[in-house]
DSSP file (Angstrom, degrees, kcal/mol; ACC not computed):
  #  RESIDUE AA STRUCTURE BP1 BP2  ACC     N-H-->O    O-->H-N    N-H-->O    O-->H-N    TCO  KAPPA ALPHA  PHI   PSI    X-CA   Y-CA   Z-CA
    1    1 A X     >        0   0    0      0, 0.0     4,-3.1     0, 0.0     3,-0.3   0.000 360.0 360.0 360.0 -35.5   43.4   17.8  -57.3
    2    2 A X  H  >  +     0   0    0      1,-0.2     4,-1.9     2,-0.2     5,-0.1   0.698 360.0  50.7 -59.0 -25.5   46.6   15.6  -56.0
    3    3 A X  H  > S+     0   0    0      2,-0.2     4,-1.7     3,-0.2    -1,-0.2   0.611 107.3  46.1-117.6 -25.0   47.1   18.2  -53.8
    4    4 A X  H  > S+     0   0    0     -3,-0.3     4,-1.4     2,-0.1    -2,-0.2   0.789 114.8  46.8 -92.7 -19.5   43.9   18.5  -52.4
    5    5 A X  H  X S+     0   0    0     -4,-3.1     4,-3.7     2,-0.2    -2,-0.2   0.886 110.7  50.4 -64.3 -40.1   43.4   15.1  -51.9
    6    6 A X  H  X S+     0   0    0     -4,-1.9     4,-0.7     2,-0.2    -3,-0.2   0.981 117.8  46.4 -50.5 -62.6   47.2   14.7  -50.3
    7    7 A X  H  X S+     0   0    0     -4,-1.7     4,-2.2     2,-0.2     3,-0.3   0.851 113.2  46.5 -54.9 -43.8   45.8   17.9  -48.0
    8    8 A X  H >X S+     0   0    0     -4,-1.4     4,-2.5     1,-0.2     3,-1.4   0.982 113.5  56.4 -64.0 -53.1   41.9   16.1  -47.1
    9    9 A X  H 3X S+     0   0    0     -4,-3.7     4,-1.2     1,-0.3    -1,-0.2   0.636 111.5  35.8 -72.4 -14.7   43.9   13.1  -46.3
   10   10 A X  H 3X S+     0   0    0     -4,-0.7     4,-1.6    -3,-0.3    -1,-0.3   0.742 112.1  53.2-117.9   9.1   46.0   14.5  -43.9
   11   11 A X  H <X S+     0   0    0     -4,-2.2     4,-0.7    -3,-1.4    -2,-0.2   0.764 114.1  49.6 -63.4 -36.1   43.8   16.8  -42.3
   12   12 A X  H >X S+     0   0    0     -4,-2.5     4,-4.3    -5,-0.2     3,-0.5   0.897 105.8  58.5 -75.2 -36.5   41.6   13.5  -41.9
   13   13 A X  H 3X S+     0   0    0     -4,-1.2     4,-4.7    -5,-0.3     5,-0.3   0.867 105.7  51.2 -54.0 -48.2   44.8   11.9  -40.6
   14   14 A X  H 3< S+     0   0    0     -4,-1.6    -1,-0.3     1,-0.2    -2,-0.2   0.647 106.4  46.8 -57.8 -26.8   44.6   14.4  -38.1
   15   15 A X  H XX S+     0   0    0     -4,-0.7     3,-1.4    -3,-0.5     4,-1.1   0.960 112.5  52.4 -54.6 -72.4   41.3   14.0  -37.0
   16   16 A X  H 3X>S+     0   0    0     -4,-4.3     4,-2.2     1,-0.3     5,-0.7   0.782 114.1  48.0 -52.1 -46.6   41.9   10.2  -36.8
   17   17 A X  H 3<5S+     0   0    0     -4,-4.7    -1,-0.3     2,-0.2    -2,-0.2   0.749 108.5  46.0 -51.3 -33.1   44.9   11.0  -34.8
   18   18 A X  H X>5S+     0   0    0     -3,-1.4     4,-1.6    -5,-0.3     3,-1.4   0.930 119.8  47.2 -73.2 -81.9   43.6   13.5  -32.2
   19   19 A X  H 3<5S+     0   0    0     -4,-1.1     4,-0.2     1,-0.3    -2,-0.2   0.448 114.6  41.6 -54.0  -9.3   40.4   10.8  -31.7
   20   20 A X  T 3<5S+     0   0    0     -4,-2.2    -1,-0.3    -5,-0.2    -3,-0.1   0.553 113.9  48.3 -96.0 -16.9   42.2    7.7  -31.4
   21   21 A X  T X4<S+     0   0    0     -3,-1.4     3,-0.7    -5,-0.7    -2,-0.2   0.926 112.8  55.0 -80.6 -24.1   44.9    9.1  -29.1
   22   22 A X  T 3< S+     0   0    0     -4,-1.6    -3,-0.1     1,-0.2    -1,-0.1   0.771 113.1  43.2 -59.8 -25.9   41.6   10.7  -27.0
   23   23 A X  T 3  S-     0   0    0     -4,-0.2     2,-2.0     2,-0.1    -1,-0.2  -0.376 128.5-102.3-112.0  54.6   40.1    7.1  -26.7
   24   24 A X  S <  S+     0   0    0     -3,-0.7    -3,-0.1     1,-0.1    -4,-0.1   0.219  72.2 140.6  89.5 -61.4   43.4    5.6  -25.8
   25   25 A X        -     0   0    0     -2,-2.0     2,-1.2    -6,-0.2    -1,-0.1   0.037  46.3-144.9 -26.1 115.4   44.5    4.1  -28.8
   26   26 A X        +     0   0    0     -3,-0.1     2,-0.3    -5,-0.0    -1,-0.1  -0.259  39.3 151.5-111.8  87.8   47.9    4.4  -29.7
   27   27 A X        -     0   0    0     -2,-1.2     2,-0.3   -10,-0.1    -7,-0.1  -0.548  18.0-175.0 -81.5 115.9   47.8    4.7  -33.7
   28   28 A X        -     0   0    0     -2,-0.3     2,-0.3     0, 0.0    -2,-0.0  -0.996  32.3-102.9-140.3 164.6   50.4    6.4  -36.0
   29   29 A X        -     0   0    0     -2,-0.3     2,-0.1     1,-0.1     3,-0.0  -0.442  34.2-153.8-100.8 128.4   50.2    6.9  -39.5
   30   30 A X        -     0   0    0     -2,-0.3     2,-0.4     1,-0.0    -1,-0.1  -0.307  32.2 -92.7 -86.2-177.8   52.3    4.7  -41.9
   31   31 A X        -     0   0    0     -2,-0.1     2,-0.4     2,-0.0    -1,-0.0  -0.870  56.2-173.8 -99.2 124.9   53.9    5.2  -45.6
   32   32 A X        -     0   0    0     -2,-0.4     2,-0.6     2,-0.1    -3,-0.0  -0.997  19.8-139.7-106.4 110.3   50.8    3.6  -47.8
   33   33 A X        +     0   0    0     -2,-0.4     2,-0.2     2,-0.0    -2,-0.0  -0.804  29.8 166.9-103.3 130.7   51.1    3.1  -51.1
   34   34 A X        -     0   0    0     -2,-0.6     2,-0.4    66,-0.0    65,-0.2  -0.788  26.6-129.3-115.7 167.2   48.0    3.9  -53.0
   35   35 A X        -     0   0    0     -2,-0.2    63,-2.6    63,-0.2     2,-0.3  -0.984  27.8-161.1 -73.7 118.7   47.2    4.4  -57.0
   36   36 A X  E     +A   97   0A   0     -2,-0.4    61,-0.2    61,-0.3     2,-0.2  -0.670  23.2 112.9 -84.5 137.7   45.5    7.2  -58.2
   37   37 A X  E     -A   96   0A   0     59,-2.5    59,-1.9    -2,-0.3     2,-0.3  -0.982  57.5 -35.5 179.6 173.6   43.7    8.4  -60.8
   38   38 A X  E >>  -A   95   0A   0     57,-0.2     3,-1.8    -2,-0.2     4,-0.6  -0.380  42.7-135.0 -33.8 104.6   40.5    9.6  -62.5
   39   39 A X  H 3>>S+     0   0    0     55,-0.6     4,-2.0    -2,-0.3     5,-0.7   0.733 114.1  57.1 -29.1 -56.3   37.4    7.9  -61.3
   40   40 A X  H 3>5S+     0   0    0      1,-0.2     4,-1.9     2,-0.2    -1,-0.2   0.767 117.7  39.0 -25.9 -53.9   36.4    7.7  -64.9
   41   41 A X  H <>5S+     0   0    0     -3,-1.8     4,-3.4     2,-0.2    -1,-0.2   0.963 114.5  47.6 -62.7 -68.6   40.1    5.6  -65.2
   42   42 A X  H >X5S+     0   0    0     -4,-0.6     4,-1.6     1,-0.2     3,-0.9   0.951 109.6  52.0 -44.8 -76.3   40.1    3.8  -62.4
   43   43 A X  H 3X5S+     0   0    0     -4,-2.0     4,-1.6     1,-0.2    -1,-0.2   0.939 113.0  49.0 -38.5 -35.7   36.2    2.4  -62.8
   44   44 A X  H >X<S+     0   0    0     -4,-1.9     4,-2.0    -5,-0.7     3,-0.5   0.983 112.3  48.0 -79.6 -30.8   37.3    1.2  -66.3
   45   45 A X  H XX S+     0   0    0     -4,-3.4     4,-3.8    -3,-0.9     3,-1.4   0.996 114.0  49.2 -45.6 -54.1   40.8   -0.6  -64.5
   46   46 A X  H 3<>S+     0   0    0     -4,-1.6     5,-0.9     1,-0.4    -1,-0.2   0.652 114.3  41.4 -89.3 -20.2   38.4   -2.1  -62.1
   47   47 A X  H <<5S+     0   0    0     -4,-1.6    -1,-0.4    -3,-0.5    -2,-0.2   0.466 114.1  55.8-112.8  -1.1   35.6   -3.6  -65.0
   48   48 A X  H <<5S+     0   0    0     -4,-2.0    -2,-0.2    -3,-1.4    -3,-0.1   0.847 106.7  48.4 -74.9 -47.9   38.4   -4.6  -67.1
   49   49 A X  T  <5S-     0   0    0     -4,-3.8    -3,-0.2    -5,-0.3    -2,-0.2   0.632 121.3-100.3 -79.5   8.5   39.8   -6.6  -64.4
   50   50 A X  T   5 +     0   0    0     -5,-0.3    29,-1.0    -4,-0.2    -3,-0.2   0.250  69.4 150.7 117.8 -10.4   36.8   -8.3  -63.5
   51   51 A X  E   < -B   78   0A   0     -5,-0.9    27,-0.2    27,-0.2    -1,-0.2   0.077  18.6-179.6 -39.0 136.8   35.6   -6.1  -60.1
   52   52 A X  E     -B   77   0A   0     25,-2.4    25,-0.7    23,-0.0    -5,-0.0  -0.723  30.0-107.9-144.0 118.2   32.5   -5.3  -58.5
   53   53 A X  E     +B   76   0A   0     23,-0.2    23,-0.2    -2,-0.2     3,-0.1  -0.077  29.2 173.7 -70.8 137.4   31.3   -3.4  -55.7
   54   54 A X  E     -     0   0A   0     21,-2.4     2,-0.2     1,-0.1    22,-0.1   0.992  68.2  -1.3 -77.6 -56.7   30.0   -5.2  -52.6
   55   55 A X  E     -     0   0A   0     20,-0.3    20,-2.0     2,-0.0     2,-0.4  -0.794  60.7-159.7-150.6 157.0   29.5   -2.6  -50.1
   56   56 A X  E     +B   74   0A   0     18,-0.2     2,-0.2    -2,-0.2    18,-0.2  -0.998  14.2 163.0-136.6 133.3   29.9    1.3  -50.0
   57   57 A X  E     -B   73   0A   0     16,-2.4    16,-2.0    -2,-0.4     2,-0.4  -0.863  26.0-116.6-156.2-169.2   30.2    3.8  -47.2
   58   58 A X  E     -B   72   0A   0     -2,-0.2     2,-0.7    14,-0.2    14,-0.3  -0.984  17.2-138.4-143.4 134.4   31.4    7.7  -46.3
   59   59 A X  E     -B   71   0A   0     12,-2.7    11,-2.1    -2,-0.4    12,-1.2  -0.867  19.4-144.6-104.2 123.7   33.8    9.0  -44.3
   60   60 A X  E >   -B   69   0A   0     -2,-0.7     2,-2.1     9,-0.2     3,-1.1  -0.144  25.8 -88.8 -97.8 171.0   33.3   11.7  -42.3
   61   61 A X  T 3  S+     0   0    0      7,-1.5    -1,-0.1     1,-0.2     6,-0.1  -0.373 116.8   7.4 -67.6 106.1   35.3   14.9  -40.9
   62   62 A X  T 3  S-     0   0    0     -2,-2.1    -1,-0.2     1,-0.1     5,-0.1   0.920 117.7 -87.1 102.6  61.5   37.2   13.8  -37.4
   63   63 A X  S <  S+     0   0    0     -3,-1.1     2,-0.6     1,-0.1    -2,-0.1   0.775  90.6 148.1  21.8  51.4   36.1   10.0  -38.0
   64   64 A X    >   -     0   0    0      1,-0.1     3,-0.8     2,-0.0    -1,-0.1  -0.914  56.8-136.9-115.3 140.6   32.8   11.3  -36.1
   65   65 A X  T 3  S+     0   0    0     -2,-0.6    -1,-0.1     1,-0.3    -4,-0.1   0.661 110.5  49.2 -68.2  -9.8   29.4    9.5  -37.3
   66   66 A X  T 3  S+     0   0    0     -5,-0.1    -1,-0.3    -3,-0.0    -5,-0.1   0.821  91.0 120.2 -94.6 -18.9   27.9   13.2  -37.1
   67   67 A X  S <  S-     0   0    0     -3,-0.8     3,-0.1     1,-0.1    -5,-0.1  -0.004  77.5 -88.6 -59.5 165.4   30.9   14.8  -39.2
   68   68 A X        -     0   0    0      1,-0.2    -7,-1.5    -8,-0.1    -1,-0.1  -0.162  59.8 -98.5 -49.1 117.3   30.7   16.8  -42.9
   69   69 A X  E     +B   60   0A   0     -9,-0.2    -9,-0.2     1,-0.1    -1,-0.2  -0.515  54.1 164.8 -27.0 130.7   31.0   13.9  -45.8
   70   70 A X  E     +     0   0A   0    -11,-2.1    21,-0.5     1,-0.7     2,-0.3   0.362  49.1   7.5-132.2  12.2   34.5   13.9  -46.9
   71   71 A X  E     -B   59   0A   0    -12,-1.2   -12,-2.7    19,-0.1    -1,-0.7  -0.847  55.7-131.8-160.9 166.6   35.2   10.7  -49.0
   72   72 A X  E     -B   58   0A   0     17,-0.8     2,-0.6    -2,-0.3    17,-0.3  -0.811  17.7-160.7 -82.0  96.5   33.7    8.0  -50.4
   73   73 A X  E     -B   57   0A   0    -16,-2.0   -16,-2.4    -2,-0.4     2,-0.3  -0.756   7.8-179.9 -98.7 147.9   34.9    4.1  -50.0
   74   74 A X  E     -BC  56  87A   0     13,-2.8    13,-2.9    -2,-0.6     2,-0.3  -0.955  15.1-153.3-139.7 149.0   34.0    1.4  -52.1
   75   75 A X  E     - C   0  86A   0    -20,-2.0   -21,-2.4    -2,-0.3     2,-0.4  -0.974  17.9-165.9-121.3 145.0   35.3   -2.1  -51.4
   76   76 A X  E     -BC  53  85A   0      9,-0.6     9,-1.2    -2,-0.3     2,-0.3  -0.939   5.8-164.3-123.9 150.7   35.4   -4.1  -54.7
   77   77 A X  E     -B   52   0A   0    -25,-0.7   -25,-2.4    -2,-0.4     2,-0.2  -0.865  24.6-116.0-128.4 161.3   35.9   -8.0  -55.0
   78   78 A X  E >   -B   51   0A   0      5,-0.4     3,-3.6    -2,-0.3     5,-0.3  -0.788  32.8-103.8-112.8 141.5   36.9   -9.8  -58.3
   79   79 A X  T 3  S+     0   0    0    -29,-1.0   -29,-0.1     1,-0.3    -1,-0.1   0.692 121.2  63.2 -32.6 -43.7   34.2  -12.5  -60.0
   80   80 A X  T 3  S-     0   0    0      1,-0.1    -1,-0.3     2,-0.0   -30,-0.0   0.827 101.6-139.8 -28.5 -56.2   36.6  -15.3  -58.5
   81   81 A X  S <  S+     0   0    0     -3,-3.6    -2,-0.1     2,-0.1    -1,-0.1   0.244  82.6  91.8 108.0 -10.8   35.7  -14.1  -55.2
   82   82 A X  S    S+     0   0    0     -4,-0.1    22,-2.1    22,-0.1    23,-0.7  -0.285  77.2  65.1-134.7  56.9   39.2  -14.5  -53.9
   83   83 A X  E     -E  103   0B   0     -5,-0.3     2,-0.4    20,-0.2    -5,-0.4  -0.974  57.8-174.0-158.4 128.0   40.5  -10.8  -54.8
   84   84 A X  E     -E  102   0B   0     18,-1.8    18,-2.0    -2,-0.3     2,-0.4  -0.971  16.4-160.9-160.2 161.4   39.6   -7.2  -53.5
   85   85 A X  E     -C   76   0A   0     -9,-1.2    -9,-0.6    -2,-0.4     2,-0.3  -0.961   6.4-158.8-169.1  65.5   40.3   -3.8  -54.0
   86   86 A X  E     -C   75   0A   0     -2,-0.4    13,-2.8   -11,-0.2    14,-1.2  -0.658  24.6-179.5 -88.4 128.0   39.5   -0.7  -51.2
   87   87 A X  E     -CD  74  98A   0    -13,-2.9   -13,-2.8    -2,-0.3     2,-0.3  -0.888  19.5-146.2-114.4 158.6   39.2    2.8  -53.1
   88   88 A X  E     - D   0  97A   0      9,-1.6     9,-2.2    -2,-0.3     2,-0.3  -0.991   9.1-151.6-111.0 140.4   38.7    6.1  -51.8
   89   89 A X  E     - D   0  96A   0     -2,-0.3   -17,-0.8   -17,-0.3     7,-0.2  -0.937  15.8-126.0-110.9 138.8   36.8    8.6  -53.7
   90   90 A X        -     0   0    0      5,-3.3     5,-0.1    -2,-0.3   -19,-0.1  -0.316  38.6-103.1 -77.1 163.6   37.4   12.6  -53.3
   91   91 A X  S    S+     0   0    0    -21,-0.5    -1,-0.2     2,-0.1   -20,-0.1   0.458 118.8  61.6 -63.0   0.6   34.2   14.5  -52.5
   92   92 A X  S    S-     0   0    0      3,-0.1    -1,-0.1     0, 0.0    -3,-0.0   0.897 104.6-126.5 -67.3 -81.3   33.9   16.0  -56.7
   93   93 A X  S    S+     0   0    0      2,-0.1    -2,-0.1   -21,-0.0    -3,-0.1   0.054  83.5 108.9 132.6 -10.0   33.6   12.4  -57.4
   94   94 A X  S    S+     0   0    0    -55,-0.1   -55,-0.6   -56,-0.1     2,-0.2   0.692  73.3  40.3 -80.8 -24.6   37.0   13.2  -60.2
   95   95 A X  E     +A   38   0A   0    -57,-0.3    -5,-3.3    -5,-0.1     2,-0.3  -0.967  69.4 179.0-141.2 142.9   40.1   11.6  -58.6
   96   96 A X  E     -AD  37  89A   0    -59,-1.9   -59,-2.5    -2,-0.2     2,-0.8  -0.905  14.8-152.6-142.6 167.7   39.5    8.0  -56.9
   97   97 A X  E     -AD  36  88A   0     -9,-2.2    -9,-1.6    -2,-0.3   -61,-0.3  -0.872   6.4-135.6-141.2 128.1   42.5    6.3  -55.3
   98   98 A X  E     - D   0  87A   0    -63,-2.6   -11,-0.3    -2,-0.8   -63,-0.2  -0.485  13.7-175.0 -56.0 143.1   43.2    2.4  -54.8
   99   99 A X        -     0   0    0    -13,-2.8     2,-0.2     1,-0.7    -1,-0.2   0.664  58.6 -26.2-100.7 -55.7   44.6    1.5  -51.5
  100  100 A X        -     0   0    0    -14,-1.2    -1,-0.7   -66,-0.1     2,-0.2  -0.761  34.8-143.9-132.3 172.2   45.2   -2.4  -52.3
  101  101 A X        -     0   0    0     -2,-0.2   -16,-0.3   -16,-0.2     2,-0.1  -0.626  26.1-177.2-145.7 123.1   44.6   -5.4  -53.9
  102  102 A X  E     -E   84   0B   0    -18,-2.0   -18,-1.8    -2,-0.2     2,-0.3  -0.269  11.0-147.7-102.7-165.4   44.9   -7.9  -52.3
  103  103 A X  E     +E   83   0B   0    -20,-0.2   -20,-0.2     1,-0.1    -1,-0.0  -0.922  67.1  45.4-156.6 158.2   44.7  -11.6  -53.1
  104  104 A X  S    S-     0   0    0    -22,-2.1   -21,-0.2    -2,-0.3    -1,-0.1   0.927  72.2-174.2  62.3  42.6   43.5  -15.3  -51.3
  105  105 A X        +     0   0    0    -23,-0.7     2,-0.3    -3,-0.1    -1,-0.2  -0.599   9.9 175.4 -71.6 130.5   40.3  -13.4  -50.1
  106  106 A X        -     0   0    0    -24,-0.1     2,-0.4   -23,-0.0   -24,-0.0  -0.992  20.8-125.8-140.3 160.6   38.4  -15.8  -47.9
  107  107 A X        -     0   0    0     -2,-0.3     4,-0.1     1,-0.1    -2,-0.0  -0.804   8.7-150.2-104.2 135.4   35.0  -14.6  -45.8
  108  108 A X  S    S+     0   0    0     -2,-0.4     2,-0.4     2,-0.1    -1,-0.1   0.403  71.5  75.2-105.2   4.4   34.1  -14.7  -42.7
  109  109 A X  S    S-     0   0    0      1,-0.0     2,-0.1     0, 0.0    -2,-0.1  -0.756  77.9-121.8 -83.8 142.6   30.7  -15.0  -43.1
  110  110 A X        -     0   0    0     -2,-0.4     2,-0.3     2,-0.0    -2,-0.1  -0.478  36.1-121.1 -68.7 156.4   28.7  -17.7  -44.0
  111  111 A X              0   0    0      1,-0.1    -1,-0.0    -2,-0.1    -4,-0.0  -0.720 360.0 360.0 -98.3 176.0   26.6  -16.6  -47.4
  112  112 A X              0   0    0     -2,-0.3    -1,-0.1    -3,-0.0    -2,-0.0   0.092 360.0 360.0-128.8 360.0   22.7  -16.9  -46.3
């Protein structure tokens, strides 16, 4: 599964690359470090430490709004408010991957 994730991600990488270098952009991919793991695992990290997801959305093949599903993001913030969390999730739904957490979260919306 590590291996197919490693593979979408840089096939997606590839995409990103071809369409941002097409509109100009000059973008190149950096060393990330993310954590990985079973959703199942990860969702119980993420309610132990106090998370919930705000918003959710799907990333498509060659970052095009018409493309093929091919992962899931969820952004999670911690009850505080002043903590959050981006995961990716593979298209099974089995292996989900952290990108960050970060920390001193402040909003740039007003709440309504």
């Amino acid at each position: 599964m590590k291996k197919f994730i490693l593979v979408t991600l840089i096939t997606l990488g590839f995409s990103f690359h071809v369409n941002a270098t097409e509109h100009g952009y000059d973008f190149r991919w950096q060393q990330i470090p993310v954590v990985c793991g079973t959703s199942n695992e990860v969702a119980k990290y993420l309610d132990d430490e106090g998370f919930e997801v705000v918003n959710v959305s799907v990333g498509r093949e060659g970052s095009n709004p018409e493309g093929a599903p091919v992962y899931f993001v969820a952004y999670y913030i911690n009850e505080a408010g002043d903590q959050s969390i981006a995961a990716i999730t593979s298209p099974s739904g089995n292996e989900t991957c952290m990108m960050y957490r970060s920390f001193d979260l402040t909003s740039s919306k007003e709440e309504v």
